[in-house]
C-alpha positions, 0 to 999 in steps of 0.5 A, spaced: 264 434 901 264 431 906 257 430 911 255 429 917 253 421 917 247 423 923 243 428 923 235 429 924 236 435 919 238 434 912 238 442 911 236 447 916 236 456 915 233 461 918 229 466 915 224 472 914 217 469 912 213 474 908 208 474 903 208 475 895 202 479 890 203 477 883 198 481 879 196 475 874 197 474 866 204 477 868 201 484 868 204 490 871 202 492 878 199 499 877 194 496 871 192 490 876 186 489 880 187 481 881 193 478 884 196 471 886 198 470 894 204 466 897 209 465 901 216 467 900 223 468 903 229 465 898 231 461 905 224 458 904 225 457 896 232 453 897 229 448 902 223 447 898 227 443 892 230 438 898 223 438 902 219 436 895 224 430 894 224 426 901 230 430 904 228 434 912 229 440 913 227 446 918 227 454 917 228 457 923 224 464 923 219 469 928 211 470 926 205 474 929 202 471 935 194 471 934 196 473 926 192 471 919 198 472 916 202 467 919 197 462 920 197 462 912 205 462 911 205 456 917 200 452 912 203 454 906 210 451 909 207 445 911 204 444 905 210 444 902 214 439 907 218 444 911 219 444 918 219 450 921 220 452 929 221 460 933 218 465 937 211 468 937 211 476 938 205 480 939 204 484 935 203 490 939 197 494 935 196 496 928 203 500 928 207 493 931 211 487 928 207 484 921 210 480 916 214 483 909 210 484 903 213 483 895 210 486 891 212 483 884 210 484 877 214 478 872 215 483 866 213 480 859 217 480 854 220 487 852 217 489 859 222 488 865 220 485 871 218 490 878 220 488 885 217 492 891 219 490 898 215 493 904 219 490 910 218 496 915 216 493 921 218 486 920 218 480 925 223 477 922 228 482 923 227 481 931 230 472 930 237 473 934 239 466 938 236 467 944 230 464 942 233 458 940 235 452 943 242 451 939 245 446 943 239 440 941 239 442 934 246 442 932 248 436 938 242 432 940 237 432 934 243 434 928 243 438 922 247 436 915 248 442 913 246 449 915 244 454 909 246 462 910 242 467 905 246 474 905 238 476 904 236 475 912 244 476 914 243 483 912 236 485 915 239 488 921 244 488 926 240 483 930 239 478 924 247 478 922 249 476 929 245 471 928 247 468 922 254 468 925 252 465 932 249 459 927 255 458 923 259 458 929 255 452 932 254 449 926 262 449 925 264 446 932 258 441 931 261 438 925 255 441 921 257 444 913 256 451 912 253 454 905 253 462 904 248 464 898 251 471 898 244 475 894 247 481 894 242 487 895 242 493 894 237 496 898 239 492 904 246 494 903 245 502 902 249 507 908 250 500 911 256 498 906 263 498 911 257 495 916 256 489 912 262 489 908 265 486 914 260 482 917 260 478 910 267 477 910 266 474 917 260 470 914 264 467 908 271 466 912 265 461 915 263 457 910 264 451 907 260 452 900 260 460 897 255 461 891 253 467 889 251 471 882 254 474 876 256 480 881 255 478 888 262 475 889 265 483 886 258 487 890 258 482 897 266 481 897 269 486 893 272 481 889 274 483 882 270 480 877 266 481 870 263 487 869 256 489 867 250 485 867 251 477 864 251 482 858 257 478 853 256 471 857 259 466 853 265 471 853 266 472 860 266 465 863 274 465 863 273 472 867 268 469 872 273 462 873 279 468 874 273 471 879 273 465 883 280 463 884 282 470 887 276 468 891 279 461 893 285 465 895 282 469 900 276 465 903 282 457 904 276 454 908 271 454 903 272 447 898 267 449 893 265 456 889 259 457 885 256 461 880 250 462 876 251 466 869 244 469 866 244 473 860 237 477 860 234 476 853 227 478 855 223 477 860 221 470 857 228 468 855 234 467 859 240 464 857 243 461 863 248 457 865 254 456 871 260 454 873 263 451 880 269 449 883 269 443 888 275 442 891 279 445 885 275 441 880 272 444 875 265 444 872 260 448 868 253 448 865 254 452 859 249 457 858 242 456 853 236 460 852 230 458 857 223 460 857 221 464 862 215 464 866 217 468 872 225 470 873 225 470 881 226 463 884 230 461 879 237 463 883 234 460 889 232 453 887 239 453 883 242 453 891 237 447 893 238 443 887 246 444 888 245 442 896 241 436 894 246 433 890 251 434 895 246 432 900 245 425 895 252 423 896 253 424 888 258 426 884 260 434 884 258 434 877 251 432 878 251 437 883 251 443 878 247 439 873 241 438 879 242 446 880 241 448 873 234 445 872 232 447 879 233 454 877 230 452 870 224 448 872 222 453 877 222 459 872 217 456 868 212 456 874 208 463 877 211 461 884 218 463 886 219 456 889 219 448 886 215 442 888 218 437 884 215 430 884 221 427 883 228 427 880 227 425 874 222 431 873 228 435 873 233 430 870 228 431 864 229 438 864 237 438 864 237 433 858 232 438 854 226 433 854 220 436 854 215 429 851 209 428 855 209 423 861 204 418 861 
């Protein structure tokens, strides 16, 4: 993978910021009176791996003027490393624009988690390009790599032409492109023959196509697998057939991801992935891991994998620093990591959980 060698920005993706409750001790949200509150987004979740270990990096997005809420979300992304520009809209009273809320109970063993979005009136869904100057961003400062989320290309009507501008200048620019296809199905009902095209469009875009165990058969309508990672360890030949149908109808994109989770209960996952890269394949087979909050970890695989890319490493490395971004942030009650290095990942990876002193 070949990357700009100049560039101000190593990573950047739009994006909708919002807020997360979780209820504490991984209680369900109908029996809980406390709760932890952070910002969220996916986009946000990828770039936190690159920021956290020195790489720059930029969300592009829309607040609330004057509003608590963002002045929260700004710190907490600041608190992390991630650099952040868009416009401010009024809020236009109490019945306006705000940001999302997620409401999300973890599960705990035989219980499995529950996620409530409520997205209506969200800022986000207004981004378009006008409110950004493309030209210094992907000409005069540079970008390395431009990171699209299925997540904010499905929000709305405006949010997808966005998505499509952006990766149109990215590619006249020279600048890479990612697809994280996250497959909603909330997002996508009475809307399928309006999306299915746009992501297609989207995915003739990229460079780099990652998705889950269904998003390439649900985004794409790609054959593959069926059921839910439910005979894992029976299917990664299925998965690698998946792919090479998809490599057919996508000869632009040179590499293919896919992340492999079996759901053994909510604190036990086995997970895995596999990844072709210009025609190379590599594989994380999957093991169990312990789970402490599933959500995040699909993100952090995405920025664990652009990280080594970005790094210069070879392709293999690419998919190993994934899969322990993704099982070093579900040990955590946020959805997103701050690693303090990389060797705190590399020890994930190699099973070596000895206390450092």
């Amino acid at each position: 993978m070949e990357l700009k060698s100049s560039y101000a920005y190593a990573i950047v993706a739009p994006t909708s910021m919002g807020i997360r409750i979780t209820p504490f001790d991984r209680q369900p949200v109908s029996a809980s009176v406390l709760y932890n509150m952070q910002a969220t987004s996916a986009e946000s979740n990828v770039l936190s791996i690159a920021a956290s270990l020195g790489l720059r990096t930029k969300l592009l997005t829309a607040f609330v003027k004057g509003s608590e809420t963002a002045a929260f979300i700004k710190g907490d992304l600041r608190r992390r490393g991630i650099e952040f520009e868009g416009p401010e809209m009024a809020q236009g009273g109490p019945w306006g624009f705000r940001h999302q809320f997620n409401i999300a109970d973890s599960g705990k063993g035989v219980r499995g988690p529950r996620v409530q979005n409520d997205r209506a009136g969200e800022v986000g869904r207004t981004l378009n390009s006008s409110g950004f100057d493309l030209e210094r961003l992907f000409e005069s400062e540079g970008v390395a790599l431009l990171h699209i989320s299925g997540l904010i290309a499905a929000l709305s009507g405006d949010t997808g032409d966005f998505c499509l501008k952006l990766m149109k200048k990215a590619r006249a620019s020279g600048t890479k492109i990612s697809f994280d296809l996250n497959y909603r199905a909330s997002f996508w009902q009475n809307r399928e023959g309006e999306l299915g095209e746009l992501f297609k469009d989207l995915a003739q875009n990229a460079d780099i196509l990652i998705g889950n165990e269904e998003d390439y058969q649900l985004a794409l309508g790609i054959e593959g697998p069926k059921g839910h990672g439910a005979e894992l360890g029976g299917q990664t030949a299925l998965y690698r057939l998946m792919i090479e149908r998809a490599k057919t109808l996508y000869p632009n994109v040179s590499v293919f991801a896919n992340t492999l989770r079996e759901v053994i209960n909510a604190d036990e996952h086995l997970w895995g992935a596999l990844m072709c890269a210009d025609d190379e394949w590599h594989i994380a087979v999957p093991k169990r891991i312990p789970i402490q909050d599933r959500i995040g970890g699909g993100d952090a695989f995405v920025g664990g994998m652009l990280y080594g890319m970005l790094k210069g490493w070879p392709a293999a490395k690419w998919l190993q620093f994934g899969w322990a971004a993704g099982a070093y942030v579900v040990t955590l009650t946020s959805d997103y990591g701050l690693p303090s290095d990389e060797e705190q990942l590399w020890s994930v990876y190699e099973g070596n959980a000895r206390v450092k002193r």
